[in-house]
Structures are given as C-alpha cells and as structure tokens.
SERO-4910 file (N, C-alpha, C, O; in steps of 0.05 Angstrom, whole numbers):
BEGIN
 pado doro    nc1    nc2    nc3   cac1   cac2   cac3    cc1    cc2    cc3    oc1    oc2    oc3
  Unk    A    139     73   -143    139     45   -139    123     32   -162    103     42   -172
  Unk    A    131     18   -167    123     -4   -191    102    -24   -183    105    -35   -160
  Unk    A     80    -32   -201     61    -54   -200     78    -75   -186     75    -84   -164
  Unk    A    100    -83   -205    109   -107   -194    122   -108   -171    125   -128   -158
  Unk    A    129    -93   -167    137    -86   -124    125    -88   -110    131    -96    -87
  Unk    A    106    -80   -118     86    -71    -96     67   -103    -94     61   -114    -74
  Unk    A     61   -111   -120     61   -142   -114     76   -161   -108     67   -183   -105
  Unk    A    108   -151   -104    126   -170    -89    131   -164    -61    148   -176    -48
  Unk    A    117   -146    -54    109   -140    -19     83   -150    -15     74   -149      8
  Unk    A     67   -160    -37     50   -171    -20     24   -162    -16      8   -167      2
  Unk    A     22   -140    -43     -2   -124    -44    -19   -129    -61    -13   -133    -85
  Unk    A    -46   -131    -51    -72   -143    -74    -69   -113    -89    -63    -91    -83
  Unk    A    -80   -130   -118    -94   -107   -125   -117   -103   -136   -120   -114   -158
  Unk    A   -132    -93   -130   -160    -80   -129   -164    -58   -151   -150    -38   -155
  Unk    A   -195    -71   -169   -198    -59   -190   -227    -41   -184   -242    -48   -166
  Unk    A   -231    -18   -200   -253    -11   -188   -267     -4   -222   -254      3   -242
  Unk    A   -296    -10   -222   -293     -4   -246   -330      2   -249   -347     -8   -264
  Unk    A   -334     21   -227   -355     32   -216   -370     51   -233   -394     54   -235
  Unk    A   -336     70   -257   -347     93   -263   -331     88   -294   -315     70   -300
  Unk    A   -341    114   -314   -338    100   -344   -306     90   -339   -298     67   -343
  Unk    A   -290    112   -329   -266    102   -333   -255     73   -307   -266     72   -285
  Unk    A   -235     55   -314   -232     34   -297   -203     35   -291   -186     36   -309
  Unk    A   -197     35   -267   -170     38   -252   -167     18   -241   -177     -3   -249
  Unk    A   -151     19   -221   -134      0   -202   -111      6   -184    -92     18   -191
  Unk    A   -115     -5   -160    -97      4   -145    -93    -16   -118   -109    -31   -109
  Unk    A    -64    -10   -110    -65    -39    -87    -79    -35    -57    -93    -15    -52
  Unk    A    -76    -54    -38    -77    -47    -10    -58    -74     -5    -50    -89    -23
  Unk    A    -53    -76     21    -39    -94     37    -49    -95     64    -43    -75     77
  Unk    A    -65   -117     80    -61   -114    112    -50   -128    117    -45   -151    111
  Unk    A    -40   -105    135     -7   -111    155    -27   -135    176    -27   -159    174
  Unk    A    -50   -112    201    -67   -136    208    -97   -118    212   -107   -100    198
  Unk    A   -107   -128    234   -133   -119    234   -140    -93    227   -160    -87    214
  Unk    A   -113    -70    240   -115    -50    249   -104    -31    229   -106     -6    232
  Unk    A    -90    -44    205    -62    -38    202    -63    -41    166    -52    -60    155
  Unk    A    -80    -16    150    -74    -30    123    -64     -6    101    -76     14     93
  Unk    A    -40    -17     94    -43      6     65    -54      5     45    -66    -16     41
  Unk    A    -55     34     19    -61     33      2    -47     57    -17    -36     78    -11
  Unk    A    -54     43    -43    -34     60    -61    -57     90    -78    -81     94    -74
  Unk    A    -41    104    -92    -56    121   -104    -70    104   -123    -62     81   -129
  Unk    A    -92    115   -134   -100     96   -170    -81    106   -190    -65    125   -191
  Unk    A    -87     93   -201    -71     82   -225    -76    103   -252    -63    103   -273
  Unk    A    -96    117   -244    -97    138   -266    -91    169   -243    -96    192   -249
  Unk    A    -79    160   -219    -60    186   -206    -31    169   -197    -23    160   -176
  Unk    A    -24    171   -219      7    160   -217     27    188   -203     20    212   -202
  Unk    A     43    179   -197     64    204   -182     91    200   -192    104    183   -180
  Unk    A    101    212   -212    124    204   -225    129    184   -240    152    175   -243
  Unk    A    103    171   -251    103    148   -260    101    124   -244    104    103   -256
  Unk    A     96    122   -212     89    103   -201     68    103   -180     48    116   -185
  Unk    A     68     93   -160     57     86   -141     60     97   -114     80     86   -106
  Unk    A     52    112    -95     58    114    -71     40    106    -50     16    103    -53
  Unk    A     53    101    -29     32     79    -12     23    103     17     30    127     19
  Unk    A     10     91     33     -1    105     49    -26     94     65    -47     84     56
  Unk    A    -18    101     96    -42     74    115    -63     91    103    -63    114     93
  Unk    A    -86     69    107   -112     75    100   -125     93    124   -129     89    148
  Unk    A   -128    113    109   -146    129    140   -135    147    152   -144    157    172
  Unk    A   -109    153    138    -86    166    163    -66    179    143    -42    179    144
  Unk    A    -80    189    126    -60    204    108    -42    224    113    -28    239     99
  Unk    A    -46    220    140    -29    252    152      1    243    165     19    255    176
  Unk    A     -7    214    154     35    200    165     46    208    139     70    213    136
  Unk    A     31    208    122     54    203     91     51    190     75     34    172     77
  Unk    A     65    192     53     71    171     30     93    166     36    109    174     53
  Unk    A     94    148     18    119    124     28    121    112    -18    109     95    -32
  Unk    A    142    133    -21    145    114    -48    183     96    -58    196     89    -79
  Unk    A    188     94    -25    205     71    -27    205     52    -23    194     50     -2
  Unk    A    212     29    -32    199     -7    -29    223    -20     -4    219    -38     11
  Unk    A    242     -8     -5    252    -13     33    246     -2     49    255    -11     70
  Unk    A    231     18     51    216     38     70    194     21     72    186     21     95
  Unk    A    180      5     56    148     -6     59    151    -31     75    136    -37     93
  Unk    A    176    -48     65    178    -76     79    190    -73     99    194    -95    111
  Unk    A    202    -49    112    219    -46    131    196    -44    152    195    -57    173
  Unk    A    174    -21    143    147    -16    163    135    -39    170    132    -47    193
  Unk    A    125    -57    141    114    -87    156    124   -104    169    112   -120    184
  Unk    A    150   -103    166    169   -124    186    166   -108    204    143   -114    212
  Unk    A    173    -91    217    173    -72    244    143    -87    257    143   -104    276
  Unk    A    119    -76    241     90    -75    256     88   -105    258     81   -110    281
  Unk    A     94   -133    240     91   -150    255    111   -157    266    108   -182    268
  Unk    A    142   -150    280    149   -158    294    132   -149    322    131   -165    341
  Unk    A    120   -122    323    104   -119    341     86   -130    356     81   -129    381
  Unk    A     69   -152    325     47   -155    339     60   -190    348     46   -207    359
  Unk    A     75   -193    344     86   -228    355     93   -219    381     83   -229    401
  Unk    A    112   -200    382    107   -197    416     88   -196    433     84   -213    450
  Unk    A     77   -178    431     42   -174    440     32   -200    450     22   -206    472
  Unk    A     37   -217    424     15   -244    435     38   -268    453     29   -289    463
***
C-alpha cells in the first residue's frame, strides 16, 4: 500500500524522530477501541505499507486498500447500530 492510500483512507501520519535515524508511519482510529497502524517506513514490505490493529497483531496484515475500507465501513457500520 502506498503513502497516498493510505492517506486517502484517512490515515495520519506520524513521524518519529526519537533516534538518529527518522521514519514515519500511519495509524487511523476507526474509534475508541479500534485503531490501525502501518509498518515504518524504513520496514517497507514489497515496497509498501501494511496495516494492522494496534495491539493485536495476531489478526494480520492487511496490504490491500479494499480490504482496509471495507473493515472500516463494516466496524462503523457497527458502531451506528449500537447507539
């Protein structure tokens, strides 16, 4: 997945630049409960991006961009029912 995808779904991106070298990489919350994030930017995977909930690496990556908007539409159609 591409920078610019992943910012046309809607994903910040977040720079870190803690240590000599400086990366970057996205997240998105879906909502409270509910947030992804991508690899950094100096661990590319085929040359892009793969996403993955925060915290829960054990669902997967996800490096298709109808697979990602298909999940956020799903989870907030969820949470509109709910309320």
């Amino acid at each position: 997945m591409t920078e610019k995808e992943l910012i046309n779904l809607g994903f910040k991106k977040e720079t870190d630049n803690s240590s000599e070298q400086v990366y970057h990489y996205f997240t998105y919350e879906v909502n409270d409960l509910c947030v992804f994030i991508t690899n950094a930017s100096d661990e590319l995977v085929n040359g892009g991006y793969v996403v993955e909930f925060f915290n829960m690496s054990e669902l997967g990556e996800f490096s298709d961009v109808e697979a990602i908007r298909l999940i956020i539409k799903t989870i907030n159609q969820f949470g509109e029912r709910k309320n």
